[in-house]
C-alpha positions as CSV (number, residue, x, y, z in Angstrom):
1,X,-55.2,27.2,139.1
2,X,-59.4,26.0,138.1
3,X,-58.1,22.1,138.1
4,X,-56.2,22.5,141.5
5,X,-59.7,24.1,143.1
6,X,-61.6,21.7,141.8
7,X,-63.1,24.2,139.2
8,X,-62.7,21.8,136.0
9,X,-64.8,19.0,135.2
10,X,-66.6,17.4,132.3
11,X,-69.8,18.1,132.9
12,X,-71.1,18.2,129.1
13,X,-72.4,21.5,127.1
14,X,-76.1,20.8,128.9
15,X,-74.6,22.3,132.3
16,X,-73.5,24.8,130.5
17,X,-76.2,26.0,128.7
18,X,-78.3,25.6,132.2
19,X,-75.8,28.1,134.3
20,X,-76.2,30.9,131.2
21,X,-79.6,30.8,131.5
22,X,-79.5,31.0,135.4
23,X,-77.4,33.5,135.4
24,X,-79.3,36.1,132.3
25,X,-82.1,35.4,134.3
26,X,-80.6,36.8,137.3
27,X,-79.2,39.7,135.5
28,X,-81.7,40.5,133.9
29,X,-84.4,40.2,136.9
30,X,-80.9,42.0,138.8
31,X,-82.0,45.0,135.9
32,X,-85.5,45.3,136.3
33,X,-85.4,45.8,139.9
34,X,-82.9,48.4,139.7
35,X,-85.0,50.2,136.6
36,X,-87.9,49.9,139.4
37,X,-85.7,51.4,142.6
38,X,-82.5,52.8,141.3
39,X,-81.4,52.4,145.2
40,X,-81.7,48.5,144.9
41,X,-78.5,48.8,142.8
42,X,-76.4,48.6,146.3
43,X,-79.0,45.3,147.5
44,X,-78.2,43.6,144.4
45,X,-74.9,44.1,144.0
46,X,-74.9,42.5,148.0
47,X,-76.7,39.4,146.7
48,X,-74.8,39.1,143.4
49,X,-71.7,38.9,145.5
50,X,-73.6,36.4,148.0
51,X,-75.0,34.1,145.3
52,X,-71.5,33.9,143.5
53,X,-69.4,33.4,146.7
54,X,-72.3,30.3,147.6
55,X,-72.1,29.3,144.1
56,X,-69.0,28.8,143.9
57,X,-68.4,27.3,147.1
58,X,-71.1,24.2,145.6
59,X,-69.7,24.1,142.3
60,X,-66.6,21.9,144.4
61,X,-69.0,19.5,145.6
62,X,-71.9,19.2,142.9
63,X,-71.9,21.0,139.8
64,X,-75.2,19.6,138.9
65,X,-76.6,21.0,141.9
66,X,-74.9,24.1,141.6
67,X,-76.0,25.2,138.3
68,X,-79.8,23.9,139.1
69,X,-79.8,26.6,141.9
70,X,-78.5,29.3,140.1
71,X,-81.6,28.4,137.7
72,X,-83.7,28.6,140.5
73,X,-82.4,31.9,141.7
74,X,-82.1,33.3,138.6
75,X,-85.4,32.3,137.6
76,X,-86.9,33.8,140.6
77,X,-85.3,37.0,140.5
78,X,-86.4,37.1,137.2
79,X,-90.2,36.9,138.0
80,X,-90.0,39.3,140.9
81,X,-88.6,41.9,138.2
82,X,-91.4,41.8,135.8
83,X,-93.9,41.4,138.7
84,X,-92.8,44.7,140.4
85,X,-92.6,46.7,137.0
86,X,-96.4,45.2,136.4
């Protein structure tokens, strides 16, 4: 069912290891927001959704680019956690 969506490719171990940073970065920003507003949990489990339905949507067309955007967005969400809890 992945091949026939596109959803396999060889794209090396490096992509990999770039899309489980992304995405503990996100969780973990994801976490420290909630610790901060517990009421947050229903806004980020809106964007979770939202970020993996986009994701996945880009993953067809450019993994490379997919995976460097969840990086981004993880890394972002990440920051804005520890800043609030600063």
């Amino acid at each position: 069912m992945l091949e026939a969506q596109g959803m396999l490719r060889e794209t090396g171990p490096a992509l990999g290891i770039v899309e489980r940073i992304g995405a503990s970065a996100l969780h973990i920003g994801f976490t420290l927001l909630v610790a901060w507003r517990p009421l947050l949990v229903i806004a980020t489990a809106v964007v979770h959704s939202a970020v993996n339905l986009v994701l996945i949507r880009m993953f067809q067309r450019s993994p490379l680019l997919t995976e460097l955007a969840l990086l981004l967005i993880g890394v972002a969400t990440l920051g804005l956690g520890v800043a609030v809890l600063r």
